[in-house]
C-alpha positions as CSV (number, residue, x, y, z in Angstrom):
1,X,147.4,-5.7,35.0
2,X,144.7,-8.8,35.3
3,X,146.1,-12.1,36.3
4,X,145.3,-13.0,32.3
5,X,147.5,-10.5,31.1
6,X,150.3,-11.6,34.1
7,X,149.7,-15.4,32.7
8,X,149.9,-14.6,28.7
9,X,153.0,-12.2,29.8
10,X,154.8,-15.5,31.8
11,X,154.0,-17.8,29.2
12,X,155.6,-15.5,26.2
13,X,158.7,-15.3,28.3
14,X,159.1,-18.9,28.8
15,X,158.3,-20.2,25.7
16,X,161.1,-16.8,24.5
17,X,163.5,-18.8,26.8
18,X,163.1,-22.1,24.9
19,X,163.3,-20.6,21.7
20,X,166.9,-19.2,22.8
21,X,167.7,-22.5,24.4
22,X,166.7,-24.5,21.2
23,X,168.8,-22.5,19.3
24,X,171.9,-22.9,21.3
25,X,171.5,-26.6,21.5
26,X,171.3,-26.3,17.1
27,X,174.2,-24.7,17.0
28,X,176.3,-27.1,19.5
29,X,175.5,-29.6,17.8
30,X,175.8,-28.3,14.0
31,X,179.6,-27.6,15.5
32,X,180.0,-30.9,17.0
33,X,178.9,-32.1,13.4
34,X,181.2,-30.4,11.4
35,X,184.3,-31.4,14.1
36,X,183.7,-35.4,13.7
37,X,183.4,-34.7,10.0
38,X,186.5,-32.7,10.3
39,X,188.3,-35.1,11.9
């Protein structure tokens, strides 16, 4: 594998990870929403 492919491969994985990570941090705070207008 060339060190382009290594680099393209890296970068797909991190930008993977902040997909995931945004995500997660939607949905806390969609739940936290809904609890304060719960409450």
């Amino acid at each position: 594998m060339t060190s382009l492919e290594q680099a393209k491969r890296s970068i797909d994985e991190s930008s993977g990870f902040r997909y995931a990570q945004y995500i997660a941090v939607n949905k806390l705070l969609k739940e936290e929403r809904e609890l304060t207008c719960a409450a």
